[in-house]
C-alpha angles and dihedrals in degrees: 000000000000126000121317087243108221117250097204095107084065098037091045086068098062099038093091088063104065143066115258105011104173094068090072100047105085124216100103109162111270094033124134127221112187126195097258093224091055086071126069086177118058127186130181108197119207140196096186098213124085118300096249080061100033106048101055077055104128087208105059101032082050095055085046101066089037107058089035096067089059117107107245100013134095138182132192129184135234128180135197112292123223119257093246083059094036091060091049100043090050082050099053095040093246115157130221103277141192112256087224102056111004092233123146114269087224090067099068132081103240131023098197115176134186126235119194087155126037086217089084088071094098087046084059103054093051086048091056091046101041084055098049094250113130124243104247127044092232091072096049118109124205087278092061115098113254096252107218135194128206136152129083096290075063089075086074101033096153095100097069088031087122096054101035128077093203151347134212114208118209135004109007105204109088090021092061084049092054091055102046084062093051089052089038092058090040093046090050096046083065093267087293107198095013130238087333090054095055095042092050090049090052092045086049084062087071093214095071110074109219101182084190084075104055133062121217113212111199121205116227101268092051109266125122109269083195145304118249135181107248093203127053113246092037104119113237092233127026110215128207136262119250122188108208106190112046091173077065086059109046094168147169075060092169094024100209114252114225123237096207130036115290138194094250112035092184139087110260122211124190101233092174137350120220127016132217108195084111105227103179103226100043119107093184095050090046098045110043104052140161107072112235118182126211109231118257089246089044084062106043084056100052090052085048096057100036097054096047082055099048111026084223103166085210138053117201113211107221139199128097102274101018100178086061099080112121085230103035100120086056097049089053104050094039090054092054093041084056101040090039091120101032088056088224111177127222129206131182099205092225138005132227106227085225096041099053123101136173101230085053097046083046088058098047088051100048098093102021134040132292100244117159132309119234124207120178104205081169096201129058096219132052073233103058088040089062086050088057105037092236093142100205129116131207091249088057090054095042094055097045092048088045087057098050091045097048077051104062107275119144104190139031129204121214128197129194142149134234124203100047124162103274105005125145138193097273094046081067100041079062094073093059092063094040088061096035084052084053100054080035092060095034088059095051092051095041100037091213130107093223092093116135126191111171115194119215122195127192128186115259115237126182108237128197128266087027123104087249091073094103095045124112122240129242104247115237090252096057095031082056094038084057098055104040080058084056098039091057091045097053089045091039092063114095098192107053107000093097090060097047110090107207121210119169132161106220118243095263105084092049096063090060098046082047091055093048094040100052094030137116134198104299088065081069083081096054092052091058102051091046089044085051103053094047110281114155134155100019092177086062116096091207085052112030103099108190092186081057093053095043094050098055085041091064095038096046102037108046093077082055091057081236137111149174101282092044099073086026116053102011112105103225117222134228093267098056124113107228109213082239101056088102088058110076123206096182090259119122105242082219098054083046085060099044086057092047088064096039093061085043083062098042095250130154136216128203134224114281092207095077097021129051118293118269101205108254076157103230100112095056101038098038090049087242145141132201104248116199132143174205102194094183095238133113117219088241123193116276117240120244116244119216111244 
């Protein structure tokens, strides 16, 4: 196969037609550009949003670097282009490309792209038609990439069934390099079986999820009967990928620098991956156990080295529950000992009420500004706390709010969620005096009126592989009714409303989100519609359409006996078979169900990091072990070399 010719002298042209150019345009620092012919793998990595949300993406920058170390493969990366682009490029016959090369999508081996919301499902399909690629996997030939999904919204991938090759479920890093091997034989046996041959050798493997190869059966009133493999030697279940020694995978290594403005302008370090506190509606924290900690040097490293390659003035320290590393207050203070003089700031992205502590923010702060603090007490009531397993009371977050403010702190931030299994008016209501006690309490330590709290309140959606899979969802109508109630409490009250920013997503989005995260196969038929009649960047406010959804929902699901509210506000039983069952996370779906119940019954559970194991079933079946410290080490200073 000769060169991948670049298609830049076509899309130059255009470039002075659209809005942000340069984001188009390849050559961040850090990137790699590698002689096509030196590679016989070649991959195109997506995140199929716009560049300004895609770039800054661990993930793929991670599997970047990654594959591109390897001798004799190479990736590049491509991200949604904006519909101003999209129409010229439709009119000037210019396919989907990779920002590095500027080589057509269509030219690699495999198009993998990663999914963290299943809102990216319509940006998917224009990029597969802008590239040439059809729409559903049944009409590829062996010349067609290998399209690839991967992310959290992967560990449901039955939705875009239809429209992907294959997915890979859980931590990317070892499994992108598997499966290079696998291409890399079959590409060197002369492609023997075609396109058939190489999926079936990736499915054999049991941990790369090929849907061609399994049939779903659906019983008469709509439910699935069962999910069976339709070829021998294709394994019942695929299970994930879990790296276990983070220390082994330092990566990013050369984070990329972006060209154009971006959502997160900082370096990001992994500090730790999975998270066992057990909060019932959380994917992430459910997915990806068990908890493996990246040793404090490991991590001092890694900042060292970042920050030589990219010049970032902040490091933002990342993992779902940052605060919670065994070694955490070390990490912080060690980092600001060492970028004392660099006044190199630090952030946690969130922080946990119960985790938070002074000493710690003051370190954080040292270097960099004091901007907010955010705290995600999730639900509004101790009550609906205890349903969700979010152990924290209002006295804890009194008392940690009380302290930022007596040091200094000027706003607060305030997350919670509508919408939660259970959850009534009141439960709601609640939120507006939790936040009114906090300003309440702000303006008592600090002695000034200048105290903020801004409240921020997201839709709740059940997610595959929680405890919260079976729940029913709250339905747009009610989920807006909710908050308007809330919204005229909080502005209704004289004394502290002025100071109670109010930030809220209607109940619209999360229907939809609703629809693609607990669907199964028959919503393919949905995306496409929606994609068809001009639905892009779903995850955008100014473009979702919701009317747009609904409509191709009622002209495409009606043949199936199914309907929105059917996979969206019907609470599912024990017996029913979830359109995920075939897709193993490691959780027991028993033990799923148990804590279902429990948090029926207002029941917490603890952290098995610090008590006895309760059985979620991960460690044993994914041959596993939770990893935290202490490590015994102190992030010392490093010693200055003479130039």
């Amino acid at each position: 196969m000769s060169a991948a010719e670049s298609v830049f002298p076509q899309l130059e042209a255009l470039l002075p037609h659209v809005q942000k150019p340069i984001q188009y345009v390849g050559g961040e620092l850090n990137s790699t550009v590698k002689p096509w012919e030196s590679a016989d793998v070649r991959w195109a990595l997506m995140y199929p949003d716009a560049y300004e949300v895609g770039l800054p993406n661990q993930g793929v920058m991670i599997l970047y670097e990654v594959l591109n170390e390897r001798e004799g493969v190479l990736a590049e990366r491509t991200y949604s282009v904006w519909p101003d682009l999209e129409e010229l490029m439709r009119e000037h016959g210019v396919p989907q490309f990779t920002v590095d090369s500027h080589r057509p999508v269509s030219a690699f081996d495999v198009f993998g792209l990663s999914f963290s919301t299943e809102l990216g499902y319509t940006n998917m399909l224009t990029a597969l038609d802008l590239a040439g690629i059809p729409l559903e996997s049944k009409d590829r030939t062996v010349d067609h990439p290998i399209v690839l999904a991967g992310g959290h919204a992967a560990f449901n991938p039955e939705p875009i069934a239809d429209f992907i090759d294959a997915a890979i479920i859980g931590d990317g890093e070892q499994a992108v390099l598997d499966m290079t091997e696998i291409i890399r034989a079959w590409k060197a046996e002369g492609r023997p079986g075609g396109r058939e041959e190489v999926l079936f050798r990736l499915a054999r493997t049991g941990s790369v999820y090929i849907p061609r190869f399994y049939d779903v059966e659906y019983l008469p009133d709509g439910r699935i009967g069962r999910v069976v493999p339709n070829k021998s030697g294709v394994p019942w279940r695929v299970s994930k990928h879990t790296v276990m020694d983070l220390d082994e995978w330092p990566y990013p290594k050369q984070p990329l620098v972006p060209l154009a403005e971006t959502v997160h302008e900082r370096m990001s370090v992994e500090i730790f991956r999975g998270c066992t506190r057990g909060c019932r509606f959380c994917q992430a924290g459910m997915i990806t156990r068990p908890v493996r900690e990246r040793s404090i040097t490991g991590i001092g490293e890694m900042v060292e080295k970042g920050l030589k390659a990219t010049g970032f003035e902040e490091v933002g320290l990342l993992s779902l529950s940052s605060a919670d590393h065994s070694e955490i207050g070390d990490i912080a203070k060690g980092l600001a000992d060492r970028y004392t003089e660099d006044k190199v700031g630090l952030s946690l992205p969130s922080t946990r009420v119960d985790a938070f502590n002074v000493d710690l923010a003051n370190e954080l702060t040292r270097n960099g500004r004091r901007s907010g603090l955010t705290f995600a007490p999730e639900g509004g009531s101790e009550r609906m706390r205890k349903v969700i397993n979010k152990m924290v009371s209002e006295e804890d977050l009194i008392r940690t709010v009380s302290t930022a403010y007596g040091n200094g702190w000027r706003q607060v931030k305030l997350y919670f969620m509508c919408g939660l299994p259970t959850e009534t008016d009141e439960d709601v209501l609640q939120i507006a005096d939790m936040a009114m006690n906090v300003i309440a309490e702000g303006r008592k330590v600090s002695g000034q009126n200048d105290i903020r709290c801004t409240v921020s309140i997201g839709g709740f959606v059940p997610k595959p592989h929680t405890p919260f899979q079976w729940a029913p969802q709250l339905s747009a109508e009610e989920t807006d009714e909710r908050l308007r109630k809330l919204r005229d409490k909080i502005r209704g009250d004289k004394k502290y409303g002025r100071s109670i920013g109010f930030r809220y997503h209607d109940g619209k989005p999360g229907i939809v989100e609703g629809l693609l995260s607990r669907g199964d196969r028959r919503i393919g038929a949905v995306i496409r519609a929606v994609y068809e009649d001009g639905g892009r960047f779903d995850g955008w406010r100014e473009h979702f359409s919701y009317d747009r959804w609904m409509a191709c929902a009622e002209k495409t699901l009606p043949e199936f006996g199914v309907d929105v509210a059917w996979y969206t506000t019907r609470e599912r039983t024990y017996e029913e078979v979830l359109p995920w069952d075939h897709l193993d996370s490691g959780l027991d779906k028993d033990w799923l169900w148990e804590d279902w119940q429990d948090s029926l019954d207002e029941t917490e559970v603890e952290d098995c990091r610090w008590t006895p194991c309760f059985d979620c079933g991960v460690c044993p079946q994914m041959d596993t072990h939770i990893q935290i410290g202490p490590t015994g080490k102190k992030l010392l200073p490093l010693t200055v070399v003479n130039q």
